[in-house]
C-alpha positions as CSV (number, residue, x, y, z in Angstrom):
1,X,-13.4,-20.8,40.8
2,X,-13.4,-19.0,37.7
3,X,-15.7,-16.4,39.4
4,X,-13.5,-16.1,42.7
5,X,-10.2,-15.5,40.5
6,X,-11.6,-12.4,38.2
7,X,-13.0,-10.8,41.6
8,X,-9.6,-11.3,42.7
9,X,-8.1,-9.2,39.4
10,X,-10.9,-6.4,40.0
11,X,-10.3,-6.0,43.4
12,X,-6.5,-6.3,43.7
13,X,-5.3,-3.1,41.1
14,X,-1.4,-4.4,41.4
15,X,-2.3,-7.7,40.1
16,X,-4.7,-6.3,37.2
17,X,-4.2,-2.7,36.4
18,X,-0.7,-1.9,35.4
19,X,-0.4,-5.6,33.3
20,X,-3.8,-4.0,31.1
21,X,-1.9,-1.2,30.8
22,X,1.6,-2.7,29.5
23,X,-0.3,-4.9,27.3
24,X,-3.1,-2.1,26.1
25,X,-0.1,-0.2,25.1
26,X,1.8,-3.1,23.2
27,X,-1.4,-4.1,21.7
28,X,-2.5,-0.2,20.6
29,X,1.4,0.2,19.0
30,X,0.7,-2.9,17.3
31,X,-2.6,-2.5,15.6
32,X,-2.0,1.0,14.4
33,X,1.9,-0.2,12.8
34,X,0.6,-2.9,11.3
35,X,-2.3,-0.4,9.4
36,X,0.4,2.4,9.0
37,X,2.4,-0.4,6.5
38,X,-0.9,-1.8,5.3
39,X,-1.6,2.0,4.2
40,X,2.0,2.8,2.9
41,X,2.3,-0.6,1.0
42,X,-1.3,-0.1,-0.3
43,X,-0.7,3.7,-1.4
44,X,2.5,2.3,-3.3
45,X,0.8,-0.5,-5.0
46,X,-2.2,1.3,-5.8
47,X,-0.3,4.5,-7.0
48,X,1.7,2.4,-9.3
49,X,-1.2,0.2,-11.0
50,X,-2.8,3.0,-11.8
51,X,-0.5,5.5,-13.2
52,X,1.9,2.8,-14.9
53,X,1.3,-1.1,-14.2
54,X,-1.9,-1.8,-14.6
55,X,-2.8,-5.2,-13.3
56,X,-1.6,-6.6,-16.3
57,X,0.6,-5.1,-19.1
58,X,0.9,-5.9,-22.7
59,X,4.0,-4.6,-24.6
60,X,6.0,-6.2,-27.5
61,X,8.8,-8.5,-26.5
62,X,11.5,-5.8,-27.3
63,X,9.3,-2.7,-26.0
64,X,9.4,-4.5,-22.6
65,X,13.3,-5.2,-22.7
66,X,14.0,-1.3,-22.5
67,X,10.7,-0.7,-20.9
68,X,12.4,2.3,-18.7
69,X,13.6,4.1,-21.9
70,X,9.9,4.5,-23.4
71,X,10.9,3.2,-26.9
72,X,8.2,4.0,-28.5
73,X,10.0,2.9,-32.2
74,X,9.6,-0.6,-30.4
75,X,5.7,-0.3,-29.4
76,X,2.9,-2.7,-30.6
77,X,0.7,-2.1,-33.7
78,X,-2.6,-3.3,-34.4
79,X,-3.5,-2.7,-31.3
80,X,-7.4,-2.6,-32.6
81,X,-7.4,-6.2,-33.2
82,X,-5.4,-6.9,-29.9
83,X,-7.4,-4.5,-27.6
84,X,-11.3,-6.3,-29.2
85,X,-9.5,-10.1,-28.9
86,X,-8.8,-9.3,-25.1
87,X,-12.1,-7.5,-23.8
88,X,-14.0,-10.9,-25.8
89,X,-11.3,-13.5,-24.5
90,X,-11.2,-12.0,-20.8
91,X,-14.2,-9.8,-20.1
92,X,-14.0,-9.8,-16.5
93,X,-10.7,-7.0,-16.8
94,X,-10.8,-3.7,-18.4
95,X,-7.9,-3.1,-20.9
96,X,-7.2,0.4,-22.5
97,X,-4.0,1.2,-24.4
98,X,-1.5,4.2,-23.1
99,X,1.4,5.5,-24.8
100,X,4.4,7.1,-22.7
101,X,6.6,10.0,-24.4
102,X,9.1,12.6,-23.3
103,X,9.9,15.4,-25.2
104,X,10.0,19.3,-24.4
105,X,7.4,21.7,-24.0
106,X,7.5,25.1,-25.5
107,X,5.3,28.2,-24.6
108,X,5.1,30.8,-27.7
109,X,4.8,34.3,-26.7
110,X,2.7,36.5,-29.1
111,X,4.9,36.8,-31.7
112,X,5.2,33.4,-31.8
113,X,8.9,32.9,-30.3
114,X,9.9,30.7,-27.4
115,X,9.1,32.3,-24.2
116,X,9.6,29.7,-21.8
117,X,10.2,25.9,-22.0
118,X,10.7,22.7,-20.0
119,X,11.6,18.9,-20.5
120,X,8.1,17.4,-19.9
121,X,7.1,13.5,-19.4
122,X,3.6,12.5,-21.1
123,X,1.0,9.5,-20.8
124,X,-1.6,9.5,-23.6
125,X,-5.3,8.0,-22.5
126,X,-7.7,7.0,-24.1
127,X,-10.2,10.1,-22.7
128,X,-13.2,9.2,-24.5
129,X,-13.2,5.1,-24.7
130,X,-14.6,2.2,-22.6
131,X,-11.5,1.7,-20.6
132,X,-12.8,4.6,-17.7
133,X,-9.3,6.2,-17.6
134,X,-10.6,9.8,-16.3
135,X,-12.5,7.6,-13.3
136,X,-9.6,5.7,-12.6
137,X,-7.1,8.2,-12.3
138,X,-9.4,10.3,-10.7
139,X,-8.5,13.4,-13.1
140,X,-11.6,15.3,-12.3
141,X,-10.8,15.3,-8.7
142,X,-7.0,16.4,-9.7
143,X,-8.2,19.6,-11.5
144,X,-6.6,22.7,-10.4
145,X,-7.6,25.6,-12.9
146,X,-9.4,24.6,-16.3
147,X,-11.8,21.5,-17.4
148,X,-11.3,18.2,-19.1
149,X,-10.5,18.2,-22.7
150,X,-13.2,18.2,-24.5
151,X,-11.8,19.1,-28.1
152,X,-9.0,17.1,-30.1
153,X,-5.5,18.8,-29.3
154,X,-6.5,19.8,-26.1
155,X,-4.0,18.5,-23.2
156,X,-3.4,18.8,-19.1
157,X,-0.1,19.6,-17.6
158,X,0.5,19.5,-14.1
159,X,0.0,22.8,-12.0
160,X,3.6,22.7,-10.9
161,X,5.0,22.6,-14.5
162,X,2.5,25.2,-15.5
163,X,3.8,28.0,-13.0
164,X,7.4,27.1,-14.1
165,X,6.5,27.6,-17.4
166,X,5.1,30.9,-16.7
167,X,1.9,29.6,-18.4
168,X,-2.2,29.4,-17.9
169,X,-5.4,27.6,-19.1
170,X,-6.4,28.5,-22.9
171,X,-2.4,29.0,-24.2
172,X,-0.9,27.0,-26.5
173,X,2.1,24.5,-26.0
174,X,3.9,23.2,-28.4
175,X,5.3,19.4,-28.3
176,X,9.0,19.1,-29.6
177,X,10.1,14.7,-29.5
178,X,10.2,12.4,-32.0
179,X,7.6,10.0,-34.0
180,X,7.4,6.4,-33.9
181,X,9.9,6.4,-36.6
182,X,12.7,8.3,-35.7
183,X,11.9,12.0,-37.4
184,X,11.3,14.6,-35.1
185,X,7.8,15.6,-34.0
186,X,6.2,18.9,-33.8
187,X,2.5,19.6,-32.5
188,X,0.6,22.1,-31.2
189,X,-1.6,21.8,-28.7
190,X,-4.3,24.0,-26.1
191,X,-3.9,23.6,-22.3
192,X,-7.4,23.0,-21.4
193,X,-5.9,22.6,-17.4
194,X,-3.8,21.8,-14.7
195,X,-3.4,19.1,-12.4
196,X,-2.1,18.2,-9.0
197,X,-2.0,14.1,-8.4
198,X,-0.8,15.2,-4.9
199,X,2.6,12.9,-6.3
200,X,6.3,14.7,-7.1
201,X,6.7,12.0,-9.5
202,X,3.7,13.2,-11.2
203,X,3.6,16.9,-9.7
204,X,7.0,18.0,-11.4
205,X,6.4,17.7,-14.5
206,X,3.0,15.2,-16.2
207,X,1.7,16.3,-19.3
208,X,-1.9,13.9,-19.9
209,X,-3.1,13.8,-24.0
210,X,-5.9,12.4,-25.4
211,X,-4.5,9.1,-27.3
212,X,-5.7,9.6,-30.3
213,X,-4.4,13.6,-30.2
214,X,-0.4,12.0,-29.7
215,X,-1.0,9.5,-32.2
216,X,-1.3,11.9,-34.7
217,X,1.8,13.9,-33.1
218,X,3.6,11.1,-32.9
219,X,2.5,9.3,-36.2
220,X,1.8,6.2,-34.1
221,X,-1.5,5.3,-36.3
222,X,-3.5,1.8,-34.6
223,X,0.2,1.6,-32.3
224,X,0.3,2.0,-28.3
225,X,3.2,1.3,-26.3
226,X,1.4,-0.8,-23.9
227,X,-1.8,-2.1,-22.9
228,X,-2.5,-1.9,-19.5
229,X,-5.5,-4.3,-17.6
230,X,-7.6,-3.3,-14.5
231,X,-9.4,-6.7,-12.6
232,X,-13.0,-5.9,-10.9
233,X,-13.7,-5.2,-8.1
234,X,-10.3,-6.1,-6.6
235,X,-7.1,-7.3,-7.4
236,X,-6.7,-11.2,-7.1
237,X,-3.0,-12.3,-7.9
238,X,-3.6,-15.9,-8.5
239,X,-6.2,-15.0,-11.0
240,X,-3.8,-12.5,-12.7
241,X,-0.8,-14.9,-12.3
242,X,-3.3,-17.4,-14.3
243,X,-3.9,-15.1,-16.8
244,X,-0.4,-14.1,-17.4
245,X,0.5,-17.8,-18.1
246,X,-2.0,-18.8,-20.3
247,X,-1.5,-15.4,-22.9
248,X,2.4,-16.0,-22.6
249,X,1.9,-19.2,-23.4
250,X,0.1,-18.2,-26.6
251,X,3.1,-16.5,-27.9
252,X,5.9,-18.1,-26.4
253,X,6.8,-19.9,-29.9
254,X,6.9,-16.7,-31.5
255,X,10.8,-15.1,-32.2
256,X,9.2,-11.8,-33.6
257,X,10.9,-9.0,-31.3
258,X,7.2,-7.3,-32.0
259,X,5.7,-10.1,-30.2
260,X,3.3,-9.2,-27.5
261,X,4.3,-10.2,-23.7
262,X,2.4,-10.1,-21.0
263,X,4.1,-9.1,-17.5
264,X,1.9,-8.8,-14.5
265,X,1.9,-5.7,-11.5
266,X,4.7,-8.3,-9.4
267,X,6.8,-8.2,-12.8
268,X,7.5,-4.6,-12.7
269,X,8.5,-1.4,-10.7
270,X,10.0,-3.9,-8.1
271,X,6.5,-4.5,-6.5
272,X,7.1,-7.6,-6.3
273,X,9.7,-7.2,-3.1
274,X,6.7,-4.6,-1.9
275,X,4.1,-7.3,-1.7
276,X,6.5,-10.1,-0.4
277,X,7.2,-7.4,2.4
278,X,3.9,-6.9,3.1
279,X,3.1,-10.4,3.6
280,X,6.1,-10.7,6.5
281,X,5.8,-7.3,7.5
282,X,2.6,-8.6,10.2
283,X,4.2,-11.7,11.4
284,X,7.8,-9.6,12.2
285,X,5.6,-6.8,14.1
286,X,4.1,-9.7,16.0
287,X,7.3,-11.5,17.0
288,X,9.2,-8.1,18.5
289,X,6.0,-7.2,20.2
290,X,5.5,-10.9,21.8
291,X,9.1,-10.7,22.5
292,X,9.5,-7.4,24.2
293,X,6.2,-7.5,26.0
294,X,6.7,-11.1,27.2
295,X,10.0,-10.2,29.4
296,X,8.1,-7.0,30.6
297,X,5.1,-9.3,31.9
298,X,7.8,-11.7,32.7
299,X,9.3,-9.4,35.0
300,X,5.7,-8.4,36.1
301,X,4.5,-11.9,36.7
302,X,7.7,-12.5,38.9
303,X,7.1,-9.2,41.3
304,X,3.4,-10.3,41.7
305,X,4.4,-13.8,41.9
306,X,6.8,-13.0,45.3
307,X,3.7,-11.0,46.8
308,X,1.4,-13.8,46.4
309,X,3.7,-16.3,47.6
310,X,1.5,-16.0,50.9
311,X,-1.5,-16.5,48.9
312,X,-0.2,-19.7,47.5
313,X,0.7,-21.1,50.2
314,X,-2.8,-21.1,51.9
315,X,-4.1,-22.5,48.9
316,X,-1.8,-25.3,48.9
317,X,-2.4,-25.4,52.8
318,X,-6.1,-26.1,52.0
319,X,-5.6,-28.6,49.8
320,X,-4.8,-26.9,46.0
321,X,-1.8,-28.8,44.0
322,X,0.7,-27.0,42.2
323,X,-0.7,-27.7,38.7
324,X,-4.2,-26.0,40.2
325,X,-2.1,-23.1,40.9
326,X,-0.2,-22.9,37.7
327,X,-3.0,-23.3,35.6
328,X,-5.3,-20.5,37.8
329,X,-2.7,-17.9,36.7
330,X,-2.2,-19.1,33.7
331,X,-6.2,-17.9,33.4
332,X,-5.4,-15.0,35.1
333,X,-3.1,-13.5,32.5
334,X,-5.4,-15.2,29.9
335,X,-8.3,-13.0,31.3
336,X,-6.1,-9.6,31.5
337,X,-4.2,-10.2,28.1
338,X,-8.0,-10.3,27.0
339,X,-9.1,-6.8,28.6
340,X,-5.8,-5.6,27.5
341,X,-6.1,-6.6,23.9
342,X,-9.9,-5.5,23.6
343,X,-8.6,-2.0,25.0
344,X,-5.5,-1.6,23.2
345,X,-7.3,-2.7,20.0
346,X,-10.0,-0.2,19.7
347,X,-7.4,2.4,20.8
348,X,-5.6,1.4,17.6
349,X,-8.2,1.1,15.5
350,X,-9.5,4.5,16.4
351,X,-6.1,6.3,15.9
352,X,-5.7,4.1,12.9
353,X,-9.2,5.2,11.6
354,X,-8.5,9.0,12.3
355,X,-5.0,8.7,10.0
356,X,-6.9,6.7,7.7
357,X,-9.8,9.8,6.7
358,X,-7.2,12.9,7.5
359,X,-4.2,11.4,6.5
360,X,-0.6,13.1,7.0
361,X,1.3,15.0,4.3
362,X,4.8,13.7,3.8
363,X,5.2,16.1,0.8
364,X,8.4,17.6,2.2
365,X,10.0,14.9,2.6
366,X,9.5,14.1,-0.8
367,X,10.6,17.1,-2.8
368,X,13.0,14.7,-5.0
369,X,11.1,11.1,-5.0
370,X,10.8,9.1,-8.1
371,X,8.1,7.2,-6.7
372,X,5.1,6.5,-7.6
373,X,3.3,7.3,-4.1
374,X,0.9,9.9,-3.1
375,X,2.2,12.8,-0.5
376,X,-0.7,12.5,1.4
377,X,0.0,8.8,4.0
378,X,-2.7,7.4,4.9
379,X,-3.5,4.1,7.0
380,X,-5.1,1.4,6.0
381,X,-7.5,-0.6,8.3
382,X,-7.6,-4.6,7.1
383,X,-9.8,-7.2,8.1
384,X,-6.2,-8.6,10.2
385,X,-6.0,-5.4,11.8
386,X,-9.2,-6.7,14.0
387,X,-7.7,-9.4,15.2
388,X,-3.8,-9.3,15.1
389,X,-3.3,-7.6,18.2
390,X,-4.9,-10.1,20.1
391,X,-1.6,-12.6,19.2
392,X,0.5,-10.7,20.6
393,X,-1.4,-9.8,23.5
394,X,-3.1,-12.8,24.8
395,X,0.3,-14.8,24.0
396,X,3.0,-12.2,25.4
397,X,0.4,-12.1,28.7
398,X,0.4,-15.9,29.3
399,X,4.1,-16.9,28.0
400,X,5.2,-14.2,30.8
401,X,2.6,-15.7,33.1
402,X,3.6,-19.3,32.1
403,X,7.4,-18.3,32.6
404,X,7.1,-16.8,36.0
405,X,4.7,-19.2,37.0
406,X,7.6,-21.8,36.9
407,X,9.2,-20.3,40.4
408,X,5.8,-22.3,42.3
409,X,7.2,-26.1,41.1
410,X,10.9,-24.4,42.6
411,X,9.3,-23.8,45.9
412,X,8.5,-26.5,48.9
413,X,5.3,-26.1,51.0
414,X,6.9,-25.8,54.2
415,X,9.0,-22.7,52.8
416,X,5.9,-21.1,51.9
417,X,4.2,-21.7,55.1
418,X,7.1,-20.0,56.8
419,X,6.9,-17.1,54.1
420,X,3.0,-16.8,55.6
421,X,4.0,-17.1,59.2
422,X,6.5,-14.0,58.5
């Protein structure tokens, strides 16, 4: 039976070829939107834990209260001790301290007066340590003009901020802000390069200093402002939510302002929304796409339905009940929400795939974005984008078929024998 119903799709094209098409379509939109958000939530995610979260971020109680003002007056000390208790207590995560400072850059001519200048935003990494900062950031790669510093007081600005400063590789900038207690801060230092992250936020105007080079600037001896975690190979929130709890938990007696706190990538930048977003974002895609292709198969399955109304009725002439019938289309639309779903699938995939290595540069629409998020948008294919355009596709295929199929328990035998005789 099986064998006599799929020769029947082949060779009739009305009943086969323009349902695979409708549901190829649906199935092909729904794949490659489901790996354009997986891609856009990712990049934001990613973007953010690298350049500011971390997994996991250790600040002082206070520091973390006014986290969006950089108080650096308010950052942790004996960080030493802190940073070799963590890597022996938790191993499995790479920690490294960062400090954040604003402050303005100056460019000198040759005699030594104020040529240009611009408001600048720093991070200070450790460069040199066992935290793999240059690796993770992927600084190398960034490089415009110049090298990695390789002598103290040797910094990167981005390439953006070094054109509007009217400055190049090899002059020196001087730092203007003010020390971890209060007095104001003066330091020289050598642009060893530029950099383009490929992120305004970044792009308009990042300054990156060796840590030790801004603690001396910024008489912040054995003091960071954070401490920022990294979990191999992937990020696993029930393992960091773990972690989070048990160091809190540590300190949670302590009313020292100073005391560290521990807050984890949901706790911060708003990710938290991001990743509950991401988590729905699959299930509403399938829903509107079940919904929508369901009434157009609906209407589908009712069309075909009235043409084969003489086909029905011979097969309830010779012998067929209704349920026989029912359930025969039922496998019908089973077989072509199938083909469809294979089809539209590797259609997806494939344009997913392509988007995912080329990528698409929403740069200009990004000229005044605070966010942490690269220009370039790329997909992202997941192990659901495989498989989750089969739901919609096999279901929409066989609710429609299930829904029209209803009209054969509406109509009597002898009205389908005179619908044959006609």
């Amino acid at each position: 039976m099986i064998r006599f119903l799929l020769k029947g799709l082949v060779r009739d094209r009305h009943r086969s070829l323009f349902p695979i098409l409708v549901v190829s379509i649906g199935v092909m939109l729904t794949v490659f939107a489901h790996s354009w958000f997986s891609g856009m939530i990712n990049d934001i995610i990613d973007s953010n834990a690298k350049f500011d979260t971390g997994h996991i971020k250790i600040m002082s109680r206070s520091y973390a209260e006014n986290k969006d003002q950089t108080p650096n007056d308010l950052a942790l000390t004996g960080i030493n001790d802190l940073l070799q208790q963590l890597r022996d207590d938790i191993p499995e995560m790479a920690w490294t301290p960062r400090i954040k400072f604003g402050g303005l850059i100056d460019i000198p001519d040759e005699a030594g007066e104020t040529r240009s200048q611009s408001p600048a935003m720093g991070v200070a990494l450790d460069f040199y340590g066992p935290g793999g900062e240059v690796e993770r950031l992927n600084i190398q790669n960034a490089l415009v003009t110049g090298r990695l510093p390789r002598n103290p007081g040797e910094i990167l600005i981005s390439d953006e901020l070094a054109q509007r400063l009217e400055t190049k590789v090899g002059d020196t900038a001087t730092l203007i802000g003010s020390t971890m207690y209060g007095a104001m801060a003066v330091h020289n230092f050598t642009i060893s390069g530029t950099l383009k992250f490929g992120m305004k936020a970044m792009d308009r105007g990042a300054m990156l200093v060796d840590i030790h080079d801004i603690r001396l600037a910024l008489d912040m001896d054995d003091a960071a402002g954070e401490i920022v975690g990294y979990m191999h190979p992937i990020y696993k929130d029930n393992t960091i939510q773990s972690i989070k709890a048990e160091f809190n938990s540590l300190h949670t007696e302590n009313d020292d302002e100073f005391a560290p706190v521990m807050l984890s990538l949901r706790d911060q930048n708003g990710l938290n929304d991001y990743l509950v977003y991401a988590e729905s974002i699959s299930g509403m895609l399938i829903f509107v796409f079940v919904g929508i292709m369901s009434l157009v198969l609906w209407n589908t399955g009712l069309i075909g339905g009235i043409r084969r109304y003489g086909e029905i009725g011979v097969r309830l002439a010779i012998g067929e009940n209704k349920g026989g019938v029912y359930r025969s289309m039922v496998l019908e639309s089973a077989a072509i929400g199938f083909a469809g779903s294979l089809i539209g699938s590797i259609l997806g995939l494939a344009l997913a795939y392509w988007i995912q290595v080329k990528g698409i540069n929403l740069g200009d629409m990004m000229g005044n974005s605070s966010l942490l998020i690269s220009n370039i948008v790329r997909t992202r294919i997941t192990e659901q984008t495989y498989y989750i355009g089969f739901i919609p596709g096999l279901l929409s295929t066989v609710l429609g078929s299930m829904l029209a199929g209803i009209g054969i328990y509406k109509r009597q035998t002898a009205q389908l024998f005179k619908e044959l005789e006609v």
